[in-house]
N, C-alpha and C positions, 0 to 999 in steps of 0.2 A: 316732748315730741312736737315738729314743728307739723303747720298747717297741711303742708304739701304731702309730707311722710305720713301726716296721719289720713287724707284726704285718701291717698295710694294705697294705705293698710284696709280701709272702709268706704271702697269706692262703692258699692251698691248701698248702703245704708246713706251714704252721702247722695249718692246721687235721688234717693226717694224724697230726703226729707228737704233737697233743694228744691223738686220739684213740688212739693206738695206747700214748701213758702211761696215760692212765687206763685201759685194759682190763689193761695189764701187773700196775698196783697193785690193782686188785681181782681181778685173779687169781691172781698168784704172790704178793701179802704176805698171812700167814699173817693175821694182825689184820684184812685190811679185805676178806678172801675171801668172810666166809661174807653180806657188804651185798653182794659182786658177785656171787653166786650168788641172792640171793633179788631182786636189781633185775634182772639181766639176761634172763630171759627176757621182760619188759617193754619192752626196751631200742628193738625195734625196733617197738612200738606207735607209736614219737613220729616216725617217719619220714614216714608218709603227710601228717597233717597239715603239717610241715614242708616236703614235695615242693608241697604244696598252696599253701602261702604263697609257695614260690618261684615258681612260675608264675603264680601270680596277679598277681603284683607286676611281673612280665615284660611277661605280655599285657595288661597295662595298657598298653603303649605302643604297640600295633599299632591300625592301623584296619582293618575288615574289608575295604576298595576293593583295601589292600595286599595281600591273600592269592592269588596267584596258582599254578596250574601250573606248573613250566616241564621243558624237554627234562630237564634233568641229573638229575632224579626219578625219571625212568623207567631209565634208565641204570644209575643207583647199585642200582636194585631187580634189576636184570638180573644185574648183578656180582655184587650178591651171593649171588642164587641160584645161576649158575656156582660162586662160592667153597663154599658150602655141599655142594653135590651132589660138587663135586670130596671132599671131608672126608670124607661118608658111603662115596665109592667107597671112598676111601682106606683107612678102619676096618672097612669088609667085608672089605679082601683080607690084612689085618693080622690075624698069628695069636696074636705074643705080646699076652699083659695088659697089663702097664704101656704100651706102644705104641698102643693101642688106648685106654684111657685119656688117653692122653697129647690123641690125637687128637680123641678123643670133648669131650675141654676144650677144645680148639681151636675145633669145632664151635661147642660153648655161646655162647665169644666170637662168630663170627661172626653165628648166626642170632639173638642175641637184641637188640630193635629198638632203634632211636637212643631216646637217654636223653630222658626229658621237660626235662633239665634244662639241656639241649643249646644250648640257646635262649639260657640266661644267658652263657654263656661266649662263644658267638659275639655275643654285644652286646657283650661286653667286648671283643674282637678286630676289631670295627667292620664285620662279618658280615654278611650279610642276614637281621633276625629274623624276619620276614612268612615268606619262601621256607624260613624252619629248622622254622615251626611247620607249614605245610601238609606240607613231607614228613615232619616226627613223626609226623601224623597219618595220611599214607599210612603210611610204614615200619610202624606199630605196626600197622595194616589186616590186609595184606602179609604179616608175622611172624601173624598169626591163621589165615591160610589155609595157609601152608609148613608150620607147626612138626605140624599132624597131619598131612601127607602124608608130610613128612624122618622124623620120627623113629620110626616105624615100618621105615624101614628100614634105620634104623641098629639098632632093637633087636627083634629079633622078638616078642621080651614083650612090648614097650612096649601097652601096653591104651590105648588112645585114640579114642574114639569122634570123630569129625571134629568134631561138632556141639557137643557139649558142651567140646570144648578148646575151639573159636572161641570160645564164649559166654562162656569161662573168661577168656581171652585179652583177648577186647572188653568184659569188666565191669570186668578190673583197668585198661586204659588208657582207659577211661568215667572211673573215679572220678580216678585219678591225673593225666588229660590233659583230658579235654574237660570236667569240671565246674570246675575252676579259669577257663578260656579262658571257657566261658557264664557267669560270674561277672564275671569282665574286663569283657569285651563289656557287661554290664548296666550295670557298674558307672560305664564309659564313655559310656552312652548317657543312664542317669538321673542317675548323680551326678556328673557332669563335675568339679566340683572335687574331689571326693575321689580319683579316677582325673588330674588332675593332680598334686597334692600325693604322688599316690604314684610319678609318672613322673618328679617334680624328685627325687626320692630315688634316685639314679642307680645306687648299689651296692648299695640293698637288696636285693634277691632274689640277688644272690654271696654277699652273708655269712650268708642264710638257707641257701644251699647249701652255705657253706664249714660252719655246724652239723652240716648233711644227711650232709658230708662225715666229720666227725669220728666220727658214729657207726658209719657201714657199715665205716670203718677200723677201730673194733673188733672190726665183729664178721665181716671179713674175717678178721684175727688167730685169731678164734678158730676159723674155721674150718680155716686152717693148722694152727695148733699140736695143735687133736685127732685132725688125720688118722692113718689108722693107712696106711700105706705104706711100703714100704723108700724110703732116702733118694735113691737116683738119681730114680727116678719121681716124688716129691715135687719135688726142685730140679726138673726138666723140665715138671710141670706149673704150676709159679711161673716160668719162664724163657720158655717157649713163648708164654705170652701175651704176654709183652715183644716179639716178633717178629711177634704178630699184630697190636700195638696199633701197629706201625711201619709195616705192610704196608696196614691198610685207612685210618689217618692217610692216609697217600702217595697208593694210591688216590683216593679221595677229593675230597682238594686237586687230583691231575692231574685228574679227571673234569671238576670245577668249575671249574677255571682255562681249561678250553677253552671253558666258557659264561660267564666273567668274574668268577667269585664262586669262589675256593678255599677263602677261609676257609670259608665256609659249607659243602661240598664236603667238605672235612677234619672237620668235626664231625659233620656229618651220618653218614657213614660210618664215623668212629673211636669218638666216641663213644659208650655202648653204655650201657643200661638193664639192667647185670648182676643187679640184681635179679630181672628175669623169669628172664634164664640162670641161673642160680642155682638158683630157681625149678621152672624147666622138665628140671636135669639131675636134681635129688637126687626132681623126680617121675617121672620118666619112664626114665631112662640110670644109673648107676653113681654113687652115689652123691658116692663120690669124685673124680670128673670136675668137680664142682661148684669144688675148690679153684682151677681155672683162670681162671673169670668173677668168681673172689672175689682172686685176683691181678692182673686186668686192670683193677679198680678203681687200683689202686695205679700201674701203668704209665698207664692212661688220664689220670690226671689230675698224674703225672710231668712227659708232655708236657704238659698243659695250663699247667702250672706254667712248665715253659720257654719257651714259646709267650707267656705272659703277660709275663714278662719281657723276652723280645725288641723285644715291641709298648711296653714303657715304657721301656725302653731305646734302640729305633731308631726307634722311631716304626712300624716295620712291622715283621712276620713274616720270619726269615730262608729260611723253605722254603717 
């Protein structure tokens, strides 16, 4: 198998363990340290426009007749408020630190909203993209109104004025979500050939993601490797998300599979915009609690990696 066919069969396992070399080599080789110190706080300027290409490229293939409600939306927002409030009880009655931490990472993963990028992967899983983008756009709504009510009482510091988180909340998934989609859409409407030429381009927006991919792996990495924590509570808050990324996958898929659509169902619910989590821990919650939304990049897109290969390999999903 050569380079490029096997690059194209393992584009997300490619694109982590590229990115997780190049952050290695400009951080730990003494020679090429002090270019990864003066590039990288840069590093994540290139993400939004990058997010921005990928979905553009997406909703290029939706028509708007396709955008529908459906029950399993309402559902999946139900759960996860259950899941979330269960977390908060949980880290109120927890006394030790690292437990409470541990939990509080837990958290992050669940309330923060399905990834904008969510879209691509369930195209590639043969998913329903219409029903991915309408609940993105609820989920991300949704995550605007919960994240000031929850976190306040997970942190009694937490300063959060309602108003001004929403506005926070709804300008970041404006620029990141709905200007790409009103672009699509025009682009659809006035330039039909340029919005076909870019929907025969089947895998464009996966390898603009599988980029997308390589760099949050960096600087996921770097969020690990600076934590200051004893080593138990580190491995728990790297391990923990692994069993959260299995738990709302599962969800999910069972939710959606009772309305006929699991792939979509399993993304919608697994996959996660740790970026807000991230985000929303190191602004609001313990700083350190952030390393668990910055590990569940790594588990979320694990599965996605096996998931993709079951589907070229069987032709369908094994779960």
């Amino acid at each position: 198998m050569g380079i490029i066919k096997f690059v194209k069969k393992w584009t997300l396992p490619c694109a982590m363990v590229f990115g997780a070399c190049v952050y290695l080599l400009f951080a730990e080789i003494p020679l090429l340290e002090p270019i990864g110190t003066a590039v990288g706080p840069y590093v994540a300027d290139v993400l939004p426009p990058l997010i921005f290409l990928t979905l553009y490229s997406t909703f290029c293939k939706i028509r708007l007749h396709d955008l529908r409600f459906h029950a399993w939306h309402a559902w999946m927002q139900l759960i996860r408020l259950v899941l979330a409030v269960v977390l908060v009880v949980a880290a109120k009655e927890t006394d030790g630190h690292g437990a409470r931490l541990v939990i509080e990472g837990a958290f992050a993963c669940v309330i923060c909203p399905t990834a904008s990028a969510a879209a691509v992967v369930t195209e590639k899983l043969d998913g329903d993209l219409a029903s991915m983008t309408v609940y993105t756009l609820l989920d991300n709504g949704v995550t605007a109104v919960l994240v000031p009510l929850l976190f306040p009482m997970l942190e009694q510091h937490a300063d959060m004025a309602f108003l001004s988180s929403f506005a926070t909340i709804i300008q970041r998934t404006a620029v990141i979500l709905v200007l790409p989609f009103c672009c699509a859409m025009a682009t659809r409407k006035w330039l039909p050939k340029l919005a076909g030429r870019i929907k025969a381009m089947r895998n464009l927006a996966f390898y603009f993601w599988a980029v997308n991919l390589s760099i949050v792996m960096g600087l996921t990495l770097h969020s690990i490797f600076t934590a200051t924590v004893p080593g138990l509570v580190l491995l728990m808050l790297i391990a923990v998300p692994a069993v959260v990324t299995i738990v709302l996958f599962a969800i999910g898929k069972g939710v959606g599979r009772r309305f006929g659509d699991s792939v979509t169902g399993g993304q919608a619910m697994g996959q996660k915009n740790t970026g807000v989590g991230i985000w929303l821990t190191l602004t609001y919650l313990n700083p350190i609690a952030a390393i668990s939304p910055c590990a569940y990049v790594v588990w979320q897109n694990t599965l996605n990696s096996w998931q993709l290969w079951c589907k070229d390999k069987y032709g369908r999903l094994k779960w």
